[in-house]
C-alpha positions, 0 to 999 in steps of 0.5 A, spaced: 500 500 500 502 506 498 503 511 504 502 518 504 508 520 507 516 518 505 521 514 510 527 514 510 527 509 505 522 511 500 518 517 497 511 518 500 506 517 494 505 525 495 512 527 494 511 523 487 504 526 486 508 533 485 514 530 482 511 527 476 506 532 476 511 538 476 515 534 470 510 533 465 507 540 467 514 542 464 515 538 458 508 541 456 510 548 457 516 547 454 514 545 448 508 550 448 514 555 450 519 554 443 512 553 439 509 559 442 515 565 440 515 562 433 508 564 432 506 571 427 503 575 432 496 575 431 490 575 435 488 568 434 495 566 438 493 570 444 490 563 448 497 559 446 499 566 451 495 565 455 495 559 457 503 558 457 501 564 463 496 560 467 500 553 466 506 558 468 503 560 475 500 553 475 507 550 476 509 555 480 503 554 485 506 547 486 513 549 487 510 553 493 506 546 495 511 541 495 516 545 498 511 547 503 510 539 504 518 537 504 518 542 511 514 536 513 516 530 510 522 525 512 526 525 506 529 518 504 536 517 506 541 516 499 544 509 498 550 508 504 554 506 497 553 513 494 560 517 495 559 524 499 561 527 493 555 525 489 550 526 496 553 533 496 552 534 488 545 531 488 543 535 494 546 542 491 542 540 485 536 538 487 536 546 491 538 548 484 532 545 480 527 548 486 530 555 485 528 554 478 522 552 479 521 559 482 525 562 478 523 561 471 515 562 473 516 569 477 521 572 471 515 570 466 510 573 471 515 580 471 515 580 464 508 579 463 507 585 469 512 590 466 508 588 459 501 591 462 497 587 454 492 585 458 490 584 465 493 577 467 488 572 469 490 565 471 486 560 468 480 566 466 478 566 473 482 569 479 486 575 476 493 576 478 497 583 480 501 585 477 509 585 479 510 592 476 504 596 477 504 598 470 508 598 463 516 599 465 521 598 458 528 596 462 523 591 467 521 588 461 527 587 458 531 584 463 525 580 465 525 576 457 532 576 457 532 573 464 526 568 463 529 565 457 536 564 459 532 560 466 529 556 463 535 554 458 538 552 465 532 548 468 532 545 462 540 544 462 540 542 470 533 537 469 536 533 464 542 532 468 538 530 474 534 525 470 541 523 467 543 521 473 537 518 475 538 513 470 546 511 471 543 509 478 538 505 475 541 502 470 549 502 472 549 503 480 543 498 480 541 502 487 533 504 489 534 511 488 530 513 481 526 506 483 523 509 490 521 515 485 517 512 480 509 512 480 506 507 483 510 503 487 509 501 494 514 499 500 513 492 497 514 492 491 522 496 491 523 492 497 522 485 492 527 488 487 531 490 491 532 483 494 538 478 493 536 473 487 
């Protein structure tokens, strides 16, 4: 049976709820992103904006959230086999991916803001303030530029995290991407993590 809360072992069924959760979110606004400002701009394009902007605060909301559960949440120790050096880059990692996550959103809120188009309205029903209080050229310059440039690092450092995980998969042989994955109970790692 799937817990709710992780142990020192295994990630909790939440943890991973908003860990799959916030990546598929990504690859969606990603792509929606690089199709986005190939697009002519033409009125008929504005719900593609619009829904990049509603997905963004939607993945920023849930990086709240889950960082908010981690303060409550035991964490799963690394396997006892993995070098201090690579605890302290996972750690440093996982830090860098949650600083993304708020990052990439906020500079997209404070390019929107300083923008002033049209009112911002996250998913056509609550309306969000504006950061800038109205239109601001050098706000909105800095704020593009830096949107663009984080999200090419979050792209950059996800890949590497996943990377990771998949040469613990596949090469260390170790739980680490095991205990993340959707739908596995204490039981199940357990059993294959067993001695044949």
């Amino acid at each position: 049976m799937m817990a709710l809360r992780s142990d020192a072992a295994h990630w909790g069924s939440l943890a991973k709820a908003f860990h799959w959760t916030i990546v598929v979110l990504i690859l969606v606004q990603a792509t929606v992103g690089l199709v986005m400002v190939e697009l002519p701009k033409r009125p008929d394009v504005i719900p593609v904006f619009t829904f990049h902007k509603s997905l963004g605060l939607t993945i920023l909301l849930l990086a709240v959230l889950r960082l908010g559960w981690r303060v409550f949440d035991t964490r799963p120790g690394e396997p006892a086999t993995m070098p201090r050096w690579q605890v302290a880059g996972a750690r440093a990692g996982h830090a860098l991916l949650y600083a993304l996550l708020f990052a990439v959103p906020l500079s997209g809120w404070l390019f929107d803001s300083a923008s002033s188009l049209r009112p911002l309205v996250w998913w056509g029903l609550v309306h969000v303030p504006s950061l800038t209080g109205g239109p601001d050229k050098a706000i909105k310059a800095f704020a593009e530029a830096a949107h663009e440039w984080l999200f090419w690092t979050l792209a950059a450092v996800a890949a590497g995290h996943a990377a990771f995980a998949l040469v613990h998969h596949f090469v260390d042989r170790d739980q680490v991407l095991r205990r993340m994955l959707p739908g596995r109970s204490k039981a199940a790692d357990a059993a294959s993590s067993a001695p044949e």
